[in-house]
CHARMM-style PDB file with segment names, atoms N, HN, CA, C and O in Angstrom:
ATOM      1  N   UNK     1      -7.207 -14.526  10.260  1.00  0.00      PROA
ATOM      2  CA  UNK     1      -6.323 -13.885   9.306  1.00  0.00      PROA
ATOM      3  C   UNK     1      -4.886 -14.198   9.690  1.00  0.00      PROA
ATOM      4  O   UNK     1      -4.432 -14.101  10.830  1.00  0.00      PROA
ATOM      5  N   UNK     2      -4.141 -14.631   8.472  1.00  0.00      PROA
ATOM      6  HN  UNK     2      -4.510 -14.710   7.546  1.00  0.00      PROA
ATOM      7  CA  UNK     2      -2.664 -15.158   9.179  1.00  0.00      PROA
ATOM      8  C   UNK     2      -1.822 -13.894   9.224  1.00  0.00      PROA
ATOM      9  O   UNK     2      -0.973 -13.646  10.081  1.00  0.00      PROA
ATOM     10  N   UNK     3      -2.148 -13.159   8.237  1.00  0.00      PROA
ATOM     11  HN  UNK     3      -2.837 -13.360   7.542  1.00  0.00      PROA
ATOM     12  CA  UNK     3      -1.118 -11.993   8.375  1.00  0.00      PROA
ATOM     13  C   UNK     3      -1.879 -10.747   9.353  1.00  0.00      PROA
ATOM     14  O   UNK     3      -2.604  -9.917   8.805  1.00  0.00      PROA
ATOM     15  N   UNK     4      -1.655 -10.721  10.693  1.00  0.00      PROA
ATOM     16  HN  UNK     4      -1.066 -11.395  11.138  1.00  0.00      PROA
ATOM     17  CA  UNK     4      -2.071 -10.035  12.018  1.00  0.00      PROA
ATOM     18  C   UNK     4      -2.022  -8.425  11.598  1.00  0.00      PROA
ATOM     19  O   UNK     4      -3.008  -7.721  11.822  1.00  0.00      PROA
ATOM     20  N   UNK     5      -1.055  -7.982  11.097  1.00  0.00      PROA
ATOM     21  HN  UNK     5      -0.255  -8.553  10.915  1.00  0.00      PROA
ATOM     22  CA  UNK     5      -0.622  -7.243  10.968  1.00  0.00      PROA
ATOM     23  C   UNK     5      -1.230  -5.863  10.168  1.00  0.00      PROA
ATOM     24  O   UNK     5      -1.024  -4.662  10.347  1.00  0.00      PROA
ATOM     25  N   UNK     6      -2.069  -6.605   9.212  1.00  0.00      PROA
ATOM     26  HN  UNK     6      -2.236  -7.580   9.067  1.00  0.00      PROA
ATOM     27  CA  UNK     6      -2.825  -5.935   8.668  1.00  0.00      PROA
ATOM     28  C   UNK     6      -4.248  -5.715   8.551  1.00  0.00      PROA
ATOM     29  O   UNK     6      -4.940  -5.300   7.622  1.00  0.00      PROA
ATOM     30  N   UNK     7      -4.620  -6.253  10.203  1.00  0.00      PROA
ATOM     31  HN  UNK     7      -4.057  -6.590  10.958  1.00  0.00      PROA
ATOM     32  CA  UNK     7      -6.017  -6.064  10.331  1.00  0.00      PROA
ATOM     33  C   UNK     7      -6.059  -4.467  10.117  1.00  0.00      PROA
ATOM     34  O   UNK     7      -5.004  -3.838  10.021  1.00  0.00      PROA
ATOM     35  N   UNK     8      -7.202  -3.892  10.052  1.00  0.00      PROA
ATOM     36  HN  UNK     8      -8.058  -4.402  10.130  1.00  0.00      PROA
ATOM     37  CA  UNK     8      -8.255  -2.495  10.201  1.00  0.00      PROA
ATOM     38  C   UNK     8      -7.217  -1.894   9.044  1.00  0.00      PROA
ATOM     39  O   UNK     8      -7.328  -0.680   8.874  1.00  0.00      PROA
ATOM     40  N   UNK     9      -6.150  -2.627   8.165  1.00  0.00      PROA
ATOM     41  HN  UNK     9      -6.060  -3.614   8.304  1.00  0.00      PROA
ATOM     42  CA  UNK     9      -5.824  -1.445   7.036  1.00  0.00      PROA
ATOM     43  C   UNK     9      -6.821  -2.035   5.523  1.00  0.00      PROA
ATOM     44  O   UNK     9      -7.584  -2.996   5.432  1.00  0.00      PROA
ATOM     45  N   UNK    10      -6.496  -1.220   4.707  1.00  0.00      PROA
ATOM     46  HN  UNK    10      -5.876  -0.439   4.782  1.00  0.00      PROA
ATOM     47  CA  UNK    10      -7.179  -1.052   3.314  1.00  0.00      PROA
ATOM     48  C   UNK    10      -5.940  -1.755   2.418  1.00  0.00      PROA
ATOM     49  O   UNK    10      -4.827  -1.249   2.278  1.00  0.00      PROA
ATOM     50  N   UNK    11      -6.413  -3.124   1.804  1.00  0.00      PROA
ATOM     51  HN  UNK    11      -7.318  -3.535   1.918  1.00  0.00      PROA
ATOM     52  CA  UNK    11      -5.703  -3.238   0.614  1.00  0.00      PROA
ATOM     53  C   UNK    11      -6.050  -2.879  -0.701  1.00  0.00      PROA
ATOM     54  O   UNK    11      -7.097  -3.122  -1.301  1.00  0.00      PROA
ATOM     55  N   UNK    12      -5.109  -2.307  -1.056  1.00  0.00      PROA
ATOM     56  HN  UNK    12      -4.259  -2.110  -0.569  1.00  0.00      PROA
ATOM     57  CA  UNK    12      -5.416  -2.246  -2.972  1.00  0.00      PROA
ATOM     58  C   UNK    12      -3.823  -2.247  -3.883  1.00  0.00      PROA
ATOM     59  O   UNK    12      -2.641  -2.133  -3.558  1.00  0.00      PROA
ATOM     60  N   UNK    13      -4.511  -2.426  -5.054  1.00  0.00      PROA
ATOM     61  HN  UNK    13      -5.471  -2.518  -5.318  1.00  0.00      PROA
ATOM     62  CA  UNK    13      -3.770  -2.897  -5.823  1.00  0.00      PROA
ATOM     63  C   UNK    13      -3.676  -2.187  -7.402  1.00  0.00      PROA
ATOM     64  O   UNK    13      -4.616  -1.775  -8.081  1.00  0.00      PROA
ATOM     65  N   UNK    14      -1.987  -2.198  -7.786  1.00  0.00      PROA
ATOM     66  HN  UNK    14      -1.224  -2.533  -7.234  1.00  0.00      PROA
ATOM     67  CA  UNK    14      -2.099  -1.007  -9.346  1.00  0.00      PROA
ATOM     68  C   UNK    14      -1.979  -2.068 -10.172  1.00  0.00      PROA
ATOM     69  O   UNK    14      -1.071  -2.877  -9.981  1.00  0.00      PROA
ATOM     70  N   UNK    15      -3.187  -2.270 -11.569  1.00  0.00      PROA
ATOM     71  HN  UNK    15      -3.925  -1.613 -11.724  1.00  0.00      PROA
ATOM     72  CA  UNK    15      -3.116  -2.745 -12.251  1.00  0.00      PROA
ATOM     73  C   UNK    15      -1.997  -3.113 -13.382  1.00  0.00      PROA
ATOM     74  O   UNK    15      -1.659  -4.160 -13.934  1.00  0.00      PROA
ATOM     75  N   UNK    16      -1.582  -1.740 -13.463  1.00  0.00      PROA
ATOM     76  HN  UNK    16      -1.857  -0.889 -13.015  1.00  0.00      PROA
ATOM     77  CA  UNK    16      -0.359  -1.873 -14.153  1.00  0.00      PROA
ATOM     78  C   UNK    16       1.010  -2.425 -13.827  1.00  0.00      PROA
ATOM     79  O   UNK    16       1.644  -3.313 -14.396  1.00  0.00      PROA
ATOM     80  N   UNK    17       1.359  -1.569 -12.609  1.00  0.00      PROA
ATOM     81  HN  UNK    17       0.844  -0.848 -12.146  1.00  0.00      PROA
ATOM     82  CA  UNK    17       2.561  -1.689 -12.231  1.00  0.00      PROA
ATOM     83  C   UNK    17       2.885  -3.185 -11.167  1.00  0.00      PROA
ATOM     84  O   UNK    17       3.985  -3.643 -10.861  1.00  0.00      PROA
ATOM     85  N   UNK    18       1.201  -3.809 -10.690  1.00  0.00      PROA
ATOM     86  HN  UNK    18       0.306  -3.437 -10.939  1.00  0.00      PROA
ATOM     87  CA  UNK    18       1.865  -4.913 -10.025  1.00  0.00      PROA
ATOM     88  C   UNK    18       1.805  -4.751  -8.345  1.00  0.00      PROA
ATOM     89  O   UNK    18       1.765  -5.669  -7.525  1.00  0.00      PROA
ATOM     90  N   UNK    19       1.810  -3.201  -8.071  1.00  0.00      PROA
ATOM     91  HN  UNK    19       1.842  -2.455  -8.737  1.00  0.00      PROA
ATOM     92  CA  UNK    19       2.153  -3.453  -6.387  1.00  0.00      PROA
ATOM     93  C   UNK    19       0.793  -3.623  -5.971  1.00  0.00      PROA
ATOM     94  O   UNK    19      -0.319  -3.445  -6.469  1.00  0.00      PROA
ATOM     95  N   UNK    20       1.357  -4.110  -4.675  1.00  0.00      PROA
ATOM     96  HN  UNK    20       2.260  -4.255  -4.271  1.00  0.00      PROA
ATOM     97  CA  UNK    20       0.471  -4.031  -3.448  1.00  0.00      PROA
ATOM     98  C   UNK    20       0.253  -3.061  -2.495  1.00  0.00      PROA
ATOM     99  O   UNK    20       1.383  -2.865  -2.047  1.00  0.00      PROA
ATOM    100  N   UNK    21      -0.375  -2.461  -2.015  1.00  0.00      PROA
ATOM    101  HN  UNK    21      -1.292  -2.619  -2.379  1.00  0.00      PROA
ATOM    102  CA  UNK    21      -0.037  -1.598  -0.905  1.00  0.00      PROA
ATOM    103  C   UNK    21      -1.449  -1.563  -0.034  1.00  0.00      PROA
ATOM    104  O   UNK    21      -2.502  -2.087  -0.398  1.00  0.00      PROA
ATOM    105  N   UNK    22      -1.209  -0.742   1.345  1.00  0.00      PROA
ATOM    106  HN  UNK    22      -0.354  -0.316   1.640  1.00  0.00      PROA
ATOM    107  CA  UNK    22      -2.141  -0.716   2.093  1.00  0.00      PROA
ATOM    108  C   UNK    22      -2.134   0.394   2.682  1.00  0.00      PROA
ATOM    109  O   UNK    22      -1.031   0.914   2.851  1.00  0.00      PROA
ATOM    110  N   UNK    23      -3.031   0.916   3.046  1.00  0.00      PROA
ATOM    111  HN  UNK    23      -3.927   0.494   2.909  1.00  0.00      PROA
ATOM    112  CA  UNK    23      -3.758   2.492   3.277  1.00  0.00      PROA
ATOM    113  C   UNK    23      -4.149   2.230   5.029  1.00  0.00      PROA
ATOM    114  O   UNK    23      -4.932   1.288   5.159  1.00  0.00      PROA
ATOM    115  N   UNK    24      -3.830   2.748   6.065  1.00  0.00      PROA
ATOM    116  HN  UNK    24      -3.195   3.513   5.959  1.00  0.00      PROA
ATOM    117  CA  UNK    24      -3.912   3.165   7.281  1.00  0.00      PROA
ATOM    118  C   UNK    24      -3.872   4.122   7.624  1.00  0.00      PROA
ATOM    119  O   UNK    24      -3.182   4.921   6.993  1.00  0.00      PROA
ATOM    120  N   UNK    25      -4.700   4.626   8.992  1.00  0.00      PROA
ATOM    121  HN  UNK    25      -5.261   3.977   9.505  1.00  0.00      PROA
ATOM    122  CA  UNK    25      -5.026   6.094   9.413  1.00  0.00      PROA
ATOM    123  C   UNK    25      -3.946   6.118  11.052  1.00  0.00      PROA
ATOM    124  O   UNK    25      -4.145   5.490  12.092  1.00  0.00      PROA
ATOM    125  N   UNK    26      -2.934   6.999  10.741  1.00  0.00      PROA
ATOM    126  HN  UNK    26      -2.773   7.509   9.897  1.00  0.00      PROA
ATOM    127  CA  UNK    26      -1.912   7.342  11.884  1.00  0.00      PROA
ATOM    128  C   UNK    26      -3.176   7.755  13.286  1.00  0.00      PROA
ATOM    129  O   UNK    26      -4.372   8.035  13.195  1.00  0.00      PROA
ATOM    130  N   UNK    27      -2.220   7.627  14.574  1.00  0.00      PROA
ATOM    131  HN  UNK    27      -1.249   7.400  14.647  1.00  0.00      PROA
ATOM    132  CA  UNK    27      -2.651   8.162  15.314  1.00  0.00      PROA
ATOM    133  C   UNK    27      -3.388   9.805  15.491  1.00  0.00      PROA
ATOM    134  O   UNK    27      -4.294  10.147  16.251  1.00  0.00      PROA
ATOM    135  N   UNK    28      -2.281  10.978  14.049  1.00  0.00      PROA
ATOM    136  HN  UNK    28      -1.544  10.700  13.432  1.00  0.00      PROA
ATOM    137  CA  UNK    28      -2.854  12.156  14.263  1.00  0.00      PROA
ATOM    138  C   UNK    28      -4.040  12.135  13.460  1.00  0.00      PROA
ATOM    139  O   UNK    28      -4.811  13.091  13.537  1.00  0.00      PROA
ATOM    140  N   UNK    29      -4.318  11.054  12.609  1.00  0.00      PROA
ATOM    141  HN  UNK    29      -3.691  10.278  12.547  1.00  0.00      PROA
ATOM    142  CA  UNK    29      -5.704  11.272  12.071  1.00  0.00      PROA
ATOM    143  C   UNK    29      -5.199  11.302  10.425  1.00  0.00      PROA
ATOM    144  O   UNK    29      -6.004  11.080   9.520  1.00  0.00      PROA
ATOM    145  N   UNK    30      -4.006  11.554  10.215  1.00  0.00      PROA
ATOM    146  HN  UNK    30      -3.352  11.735  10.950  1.00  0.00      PROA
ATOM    147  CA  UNK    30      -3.699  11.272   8.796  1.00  0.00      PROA
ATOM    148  C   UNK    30      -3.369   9.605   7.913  1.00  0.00      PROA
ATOM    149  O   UNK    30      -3.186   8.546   8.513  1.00  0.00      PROA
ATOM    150  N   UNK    31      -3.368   9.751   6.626  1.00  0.00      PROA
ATOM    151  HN  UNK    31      -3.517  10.611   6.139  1.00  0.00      PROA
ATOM    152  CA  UNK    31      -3.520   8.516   6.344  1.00  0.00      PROA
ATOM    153  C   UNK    31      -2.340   7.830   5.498  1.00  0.00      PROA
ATOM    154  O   UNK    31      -1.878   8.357   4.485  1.00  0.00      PROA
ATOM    155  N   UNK    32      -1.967   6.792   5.934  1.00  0.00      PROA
ATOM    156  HN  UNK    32      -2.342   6.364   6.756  1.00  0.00      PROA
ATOM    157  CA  UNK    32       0.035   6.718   5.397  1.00  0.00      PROA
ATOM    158  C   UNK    32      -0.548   5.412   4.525  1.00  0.00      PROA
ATOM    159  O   UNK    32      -1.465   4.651   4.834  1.00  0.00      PROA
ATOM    160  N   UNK    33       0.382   5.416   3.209  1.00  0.00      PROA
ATOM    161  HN  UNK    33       1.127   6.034   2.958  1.00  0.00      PROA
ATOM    162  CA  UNK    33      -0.157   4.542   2.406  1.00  0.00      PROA
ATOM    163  C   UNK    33       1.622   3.739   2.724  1.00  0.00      PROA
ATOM    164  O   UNK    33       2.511   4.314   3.352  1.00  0.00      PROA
ATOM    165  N   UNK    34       1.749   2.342   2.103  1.00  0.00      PROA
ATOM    166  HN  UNK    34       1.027   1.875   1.593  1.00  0.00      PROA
ATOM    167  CA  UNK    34       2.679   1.464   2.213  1.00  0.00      PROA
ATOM    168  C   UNK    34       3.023   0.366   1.626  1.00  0.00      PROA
ATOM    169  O   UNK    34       2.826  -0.767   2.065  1.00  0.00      PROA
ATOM    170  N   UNK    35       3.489   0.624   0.728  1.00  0.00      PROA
ATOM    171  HN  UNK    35       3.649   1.544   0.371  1.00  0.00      PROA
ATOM    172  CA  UNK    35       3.966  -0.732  -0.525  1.00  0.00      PROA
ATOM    173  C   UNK    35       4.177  -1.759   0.225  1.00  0.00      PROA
ATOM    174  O   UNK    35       5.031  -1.583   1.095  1.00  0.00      PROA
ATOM    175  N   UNK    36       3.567  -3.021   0.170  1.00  0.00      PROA
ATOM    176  HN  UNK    36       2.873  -3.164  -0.536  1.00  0.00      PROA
ATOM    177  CA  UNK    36       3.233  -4.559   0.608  1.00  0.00      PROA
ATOM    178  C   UNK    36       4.394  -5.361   0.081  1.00  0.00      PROA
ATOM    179  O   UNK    36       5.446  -5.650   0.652  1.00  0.00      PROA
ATOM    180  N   UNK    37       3.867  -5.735  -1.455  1.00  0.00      PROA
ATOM    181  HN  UNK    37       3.013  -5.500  -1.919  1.00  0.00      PROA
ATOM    182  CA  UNK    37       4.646  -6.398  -2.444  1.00  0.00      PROA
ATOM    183  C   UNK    37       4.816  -5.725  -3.511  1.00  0.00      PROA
ATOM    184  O   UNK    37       4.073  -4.796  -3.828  1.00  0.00      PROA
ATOM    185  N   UNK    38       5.717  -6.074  -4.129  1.00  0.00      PROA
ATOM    186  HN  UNK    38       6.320  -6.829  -3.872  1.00  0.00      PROA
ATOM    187  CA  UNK    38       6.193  -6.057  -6.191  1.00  0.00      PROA
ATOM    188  C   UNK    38       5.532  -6.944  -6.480  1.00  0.00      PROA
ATOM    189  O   UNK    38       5.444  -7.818  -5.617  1.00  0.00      PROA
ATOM    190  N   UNK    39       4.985  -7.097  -7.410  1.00  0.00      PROA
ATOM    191  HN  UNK    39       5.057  -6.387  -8.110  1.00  0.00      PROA
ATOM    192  CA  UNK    39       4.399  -8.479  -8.045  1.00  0.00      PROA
ATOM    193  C   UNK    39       4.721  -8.270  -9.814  1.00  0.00      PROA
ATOM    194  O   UNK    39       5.118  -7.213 -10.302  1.00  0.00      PROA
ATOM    195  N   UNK    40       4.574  -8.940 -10.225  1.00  0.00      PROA
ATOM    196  HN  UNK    40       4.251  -9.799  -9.828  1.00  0.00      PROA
ATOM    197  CA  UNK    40       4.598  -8.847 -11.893  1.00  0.00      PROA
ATOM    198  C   UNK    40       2.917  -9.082 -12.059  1.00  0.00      PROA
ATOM    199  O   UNK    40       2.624  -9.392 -13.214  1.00  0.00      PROA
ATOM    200  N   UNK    41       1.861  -9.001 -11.213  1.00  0.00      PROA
ATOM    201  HN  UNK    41       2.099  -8.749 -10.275  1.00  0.00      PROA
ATOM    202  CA  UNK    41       0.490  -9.537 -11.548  1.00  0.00      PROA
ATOM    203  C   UNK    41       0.059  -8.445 -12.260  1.00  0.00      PROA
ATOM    204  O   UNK    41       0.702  -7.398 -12.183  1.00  0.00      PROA
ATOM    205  N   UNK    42      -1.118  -8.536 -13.073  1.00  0.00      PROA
ATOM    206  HN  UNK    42      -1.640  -9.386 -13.136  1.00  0.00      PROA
ATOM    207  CA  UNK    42      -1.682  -7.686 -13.289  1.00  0.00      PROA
ATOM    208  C   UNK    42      -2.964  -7.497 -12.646  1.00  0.00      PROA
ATOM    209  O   UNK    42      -3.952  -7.802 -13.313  1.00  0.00      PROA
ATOM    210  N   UNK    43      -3.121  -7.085 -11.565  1.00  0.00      PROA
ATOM    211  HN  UNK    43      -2.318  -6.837 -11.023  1.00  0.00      PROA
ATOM    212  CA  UNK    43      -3.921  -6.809 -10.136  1.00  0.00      PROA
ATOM    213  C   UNK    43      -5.421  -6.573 -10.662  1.00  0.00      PROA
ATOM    214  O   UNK    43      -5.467  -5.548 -11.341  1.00  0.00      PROA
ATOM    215  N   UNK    44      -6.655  -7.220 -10.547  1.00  0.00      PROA
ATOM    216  HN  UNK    44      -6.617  -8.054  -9.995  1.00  0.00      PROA
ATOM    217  CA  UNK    44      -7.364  -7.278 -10.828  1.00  0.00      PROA
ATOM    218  C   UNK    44      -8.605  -6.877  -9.721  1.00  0.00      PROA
ATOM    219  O   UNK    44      -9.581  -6.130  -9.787  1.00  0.00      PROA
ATOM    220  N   UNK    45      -8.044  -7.771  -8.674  1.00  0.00      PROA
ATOM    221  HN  UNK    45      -7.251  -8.378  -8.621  1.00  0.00      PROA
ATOM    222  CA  UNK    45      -9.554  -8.151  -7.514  1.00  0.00      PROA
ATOM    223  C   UNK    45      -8.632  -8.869  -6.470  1.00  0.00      PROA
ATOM    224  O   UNK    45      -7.727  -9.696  -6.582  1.00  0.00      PROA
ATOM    225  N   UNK    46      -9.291  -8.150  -5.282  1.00  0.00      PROA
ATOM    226  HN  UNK    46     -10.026  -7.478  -5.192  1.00  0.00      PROA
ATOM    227  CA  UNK    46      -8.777  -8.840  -3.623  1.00  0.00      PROA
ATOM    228  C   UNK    46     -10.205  -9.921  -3.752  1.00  0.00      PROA
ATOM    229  O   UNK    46     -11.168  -9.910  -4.519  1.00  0.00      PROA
ATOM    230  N   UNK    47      -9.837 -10.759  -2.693  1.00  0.00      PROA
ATOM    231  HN  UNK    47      -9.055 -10.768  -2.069  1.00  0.00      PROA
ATOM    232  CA  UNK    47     -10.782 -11.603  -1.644  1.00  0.00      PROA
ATOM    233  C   UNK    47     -10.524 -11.864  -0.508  1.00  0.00      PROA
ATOM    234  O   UNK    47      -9.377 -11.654  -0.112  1.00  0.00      PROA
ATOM    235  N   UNK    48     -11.248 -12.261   0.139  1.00  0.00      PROA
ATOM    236  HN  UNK    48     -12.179 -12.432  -0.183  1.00  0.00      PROA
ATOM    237  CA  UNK    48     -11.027 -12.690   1.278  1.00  0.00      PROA
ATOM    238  C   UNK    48     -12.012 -13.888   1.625  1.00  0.00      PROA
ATOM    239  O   UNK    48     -13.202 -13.801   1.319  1.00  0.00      PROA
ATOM    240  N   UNK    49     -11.496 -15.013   2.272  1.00  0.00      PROA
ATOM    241  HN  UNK    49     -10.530 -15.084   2.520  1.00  0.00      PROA
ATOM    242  CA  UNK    49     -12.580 -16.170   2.611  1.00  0.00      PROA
ATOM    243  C   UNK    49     -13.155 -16.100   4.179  1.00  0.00      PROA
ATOM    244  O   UNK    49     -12.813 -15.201   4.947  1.00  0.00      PROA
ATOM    245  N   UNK    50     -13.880 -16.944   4.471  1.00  0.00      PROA
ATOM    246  HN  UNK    50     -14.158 -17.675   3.848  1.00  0.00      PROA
ATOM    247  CA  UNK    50     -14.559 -17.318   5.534  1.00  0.00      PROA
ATOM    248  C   UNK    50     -13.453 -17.458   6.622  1.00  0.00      PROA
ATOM    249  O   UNK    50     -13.749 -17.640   7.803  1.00  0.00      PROA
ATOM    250  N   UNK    51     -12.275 -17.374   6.219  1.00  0.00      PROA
ATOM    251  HN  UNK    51     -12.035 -17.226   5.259  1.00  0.00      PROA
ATOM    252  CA  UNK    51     -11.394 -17.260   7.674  1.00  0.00      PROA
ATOM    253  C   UNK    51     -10.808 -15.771   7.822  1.00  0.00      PROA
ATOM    254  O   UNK    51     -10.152 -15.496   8.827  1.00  0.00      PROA
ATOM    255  N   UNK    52     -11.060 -14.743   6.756  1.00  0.00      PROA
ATOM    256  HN  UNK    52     -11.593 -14.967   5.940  1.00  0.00      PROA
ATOM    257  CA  UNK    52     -10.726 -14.074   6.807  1.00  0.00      PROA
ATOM    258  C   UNK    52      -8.901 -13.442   5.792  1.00  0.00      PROA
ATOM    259  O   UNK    52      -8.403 -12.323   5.672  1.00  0.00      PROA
ATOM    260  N   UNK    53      -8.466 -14.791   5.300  1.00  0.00      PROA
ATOM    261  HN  UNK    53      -8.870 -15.701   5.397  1.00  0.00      PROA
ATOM    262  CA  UNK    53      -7.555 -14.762   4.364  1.00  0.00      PROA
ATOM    263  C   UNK    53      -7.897 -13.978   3.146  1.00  0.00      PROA
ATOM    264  O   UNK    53      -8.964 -14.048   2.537  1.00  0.00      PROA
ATOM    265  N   UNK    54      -6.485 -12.936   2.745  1.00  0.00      PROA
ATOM    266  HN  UNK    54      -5.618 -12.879   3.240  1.00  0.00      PROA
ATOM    267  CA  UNK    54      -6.864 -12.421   1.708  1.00  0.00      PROA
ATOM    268  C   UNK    54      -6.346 -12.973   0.292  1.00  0.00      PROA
ATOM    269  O   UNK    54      -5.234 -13.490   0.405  1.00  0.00      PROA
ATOM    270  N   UNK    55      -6.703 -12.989  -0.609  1.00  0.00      PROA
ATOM    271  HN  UNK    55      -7.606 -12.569  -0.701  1.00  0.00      PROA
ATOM    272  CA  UNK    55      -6.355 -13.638  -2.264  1.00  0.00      PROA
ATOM    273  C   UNK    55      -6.272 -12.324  -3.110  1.00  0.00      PROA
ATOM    274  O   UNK    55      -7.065 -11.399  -2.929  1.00  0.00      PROA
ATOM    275  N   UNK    56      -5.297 -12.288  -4.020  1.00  0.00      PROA
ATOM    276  HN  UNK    56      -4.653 -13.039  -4.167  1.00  0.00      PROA
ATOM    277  CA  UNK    56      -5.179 -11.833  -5.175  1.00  0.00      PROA
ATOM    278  C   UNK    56      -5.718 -12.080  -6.463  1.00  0.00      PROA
ATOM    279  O   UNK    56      -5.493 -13.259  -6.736  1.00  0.00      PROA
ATOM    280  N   UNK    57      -6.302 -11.530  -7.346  1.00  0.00      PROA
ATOM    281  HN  UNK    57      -6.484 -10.572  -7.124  1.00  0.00      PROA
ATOM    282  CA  UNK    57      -6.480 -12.215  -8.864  1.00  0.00      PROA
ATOM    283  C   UNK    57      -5.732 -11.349  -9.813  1.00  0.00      PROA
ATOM    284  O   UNK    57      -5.772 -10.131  -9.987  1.00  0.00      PROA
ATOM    285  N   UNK    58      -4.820 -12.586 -10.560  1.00  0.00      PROA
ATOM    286  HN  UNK    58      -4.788 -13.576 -10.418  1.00  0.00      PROA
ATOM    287  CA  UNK    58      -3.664 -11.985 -11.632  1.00  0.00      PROA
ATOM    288  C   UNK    58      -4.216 -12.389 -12.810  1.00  0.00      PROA
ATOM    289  O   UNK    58      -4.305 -13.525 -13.275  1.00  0.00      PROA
ATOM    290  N   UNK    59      -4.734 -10.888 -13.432  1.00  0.00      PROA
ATOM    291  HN  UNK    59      -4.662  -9.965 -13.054  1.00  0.00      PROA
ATOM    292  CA  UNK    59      -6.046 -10.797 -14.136  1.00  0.00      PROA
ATOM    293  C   UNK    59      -5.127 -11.351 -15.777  1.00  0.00      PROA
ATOM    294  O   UNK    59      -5.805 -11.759 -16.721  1.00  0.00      PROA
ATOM    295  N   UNK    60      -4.021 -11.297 -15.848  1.00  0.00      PROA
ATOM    296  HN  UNK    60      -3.471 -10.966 -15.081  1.00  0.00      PROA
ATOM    297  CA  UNK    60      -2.602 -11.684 -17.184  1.00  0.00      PROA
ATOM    298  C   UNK    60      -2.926 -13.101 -16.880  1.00  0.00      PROA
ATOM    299  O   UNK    60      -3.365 -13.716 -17.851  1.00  0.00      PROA
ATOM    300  N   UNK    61      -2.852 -13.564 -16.115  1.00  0.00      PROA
ATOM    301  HN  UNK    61      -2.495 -13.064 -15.326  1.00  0.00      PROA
ATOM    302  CA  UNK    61      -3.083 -15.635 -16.188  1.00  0.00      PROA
ATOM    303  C   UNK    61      -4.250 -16.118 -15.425  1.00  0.00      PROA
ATOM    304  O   UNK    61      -4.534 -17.308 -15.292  1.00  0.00      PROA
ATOM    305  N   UNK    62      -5.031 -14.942 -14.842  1.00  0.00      PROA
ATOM    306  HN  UNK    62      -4.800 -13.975 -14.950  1.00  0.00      PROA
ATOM    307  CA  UNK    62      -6.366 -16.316 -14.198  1.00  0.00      PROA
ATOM    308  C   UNK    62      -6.480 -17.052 -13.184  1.00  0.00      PROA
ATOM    309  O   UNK    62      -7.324 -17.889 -12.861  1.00  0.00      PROA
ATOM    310  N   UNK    63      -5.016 -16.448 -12.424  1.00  0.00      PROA
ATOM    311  HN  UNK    63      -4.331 -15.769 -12.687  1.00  0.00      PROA
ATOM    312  CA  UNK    63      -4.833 -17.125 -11.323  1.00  0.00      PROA
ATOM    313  C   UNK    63      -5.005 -16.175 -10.259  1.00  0.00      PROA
ATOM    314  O   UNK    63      -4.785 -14.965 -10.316  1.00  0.00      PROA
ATOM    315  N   UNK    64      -5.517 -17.002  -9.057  1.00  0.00      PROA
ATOM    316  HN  UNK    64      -5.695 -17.985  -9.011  1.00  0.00      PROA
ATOM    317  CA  UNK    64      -5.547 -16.587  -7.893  1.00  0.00      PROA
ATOM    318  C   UNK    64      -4.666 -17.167  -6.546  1.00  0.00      PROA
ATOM    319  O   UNK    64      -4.601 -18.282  -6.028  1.00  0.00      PROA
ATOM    320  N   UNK    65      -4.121 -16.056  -6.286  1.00  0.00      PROA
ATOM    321  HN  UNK    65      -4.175 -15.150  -6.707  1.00  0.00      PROA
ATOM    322  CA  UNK    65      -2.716 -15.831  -5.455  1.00  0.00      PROA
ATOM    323  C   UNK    65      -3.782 -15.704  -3.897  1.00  0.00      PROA
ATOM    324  O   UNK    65      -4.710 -14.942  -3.629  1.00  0.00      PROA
ATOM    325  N   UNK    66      -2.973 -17.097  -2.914  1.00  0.00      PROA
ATOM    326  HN  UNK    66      -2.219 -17.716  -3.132  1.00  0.00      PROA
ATOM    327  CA  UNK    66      -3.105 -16.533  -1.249  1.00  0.00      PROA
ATOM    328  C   UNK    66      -2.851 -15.692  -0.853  1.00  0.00      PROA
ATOM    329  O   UNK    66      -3.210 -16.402   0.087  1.00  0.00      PROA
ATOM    330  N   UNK    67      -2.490 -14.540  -0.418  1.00  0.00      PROA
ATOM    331  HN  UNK    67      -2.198 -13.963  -1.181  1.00  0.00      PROA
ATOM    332  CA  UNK    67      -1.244 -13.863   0.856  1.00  0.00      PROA
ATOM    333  C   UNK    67      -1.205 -14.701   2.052  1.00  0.00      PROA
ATOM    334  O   UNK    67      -2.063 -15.172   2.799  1.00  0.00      PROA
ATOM    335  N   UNK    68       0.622 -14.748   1.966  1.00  0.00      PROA
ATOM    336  HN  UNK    68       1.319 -14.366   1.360  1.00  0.00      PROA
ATOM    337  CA  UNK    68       0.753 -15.599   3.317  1.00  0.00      PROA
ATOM    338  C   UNK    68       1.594 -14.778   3.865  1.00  0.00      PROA
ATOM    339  OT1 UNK    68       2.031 -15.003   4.994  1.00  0.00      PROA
TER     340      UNK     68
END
């Protein structure tokens, strides 16, 4: 995974509005959510491949976005 940073968190994504964000559990046991990116996509579906890279699908054009 190239981006280290976000191993053991949760990505998801708002269809409407485009962001990214990711969901992690603090040390006291609570859970802090954290806007990633803005995107103009209309957020459809994560992936991830055989190396562990995650992809976007921008469900408005059909395309599928790396994260780098």
């Amino acid at each position: 995974m190239k981006i280290t940073a976000l191993k053991g968190q949760y990505i998801f994504g708002d269809f409407i509005g485009g962001q990214i964000w990711s969901l992690q559990q603090t040390s006291t046991g609570a859970w802090q959510r954290n806007l990633l990116l803005s995107t103009g996509f209309l957020i459809s579906a994560f992936g991830r491949d055989d190396s562990g890279e995650l992809y976007v699908v921008d469900y408005g054009t059909g395309t599928i976005y790396k994260l780098i």
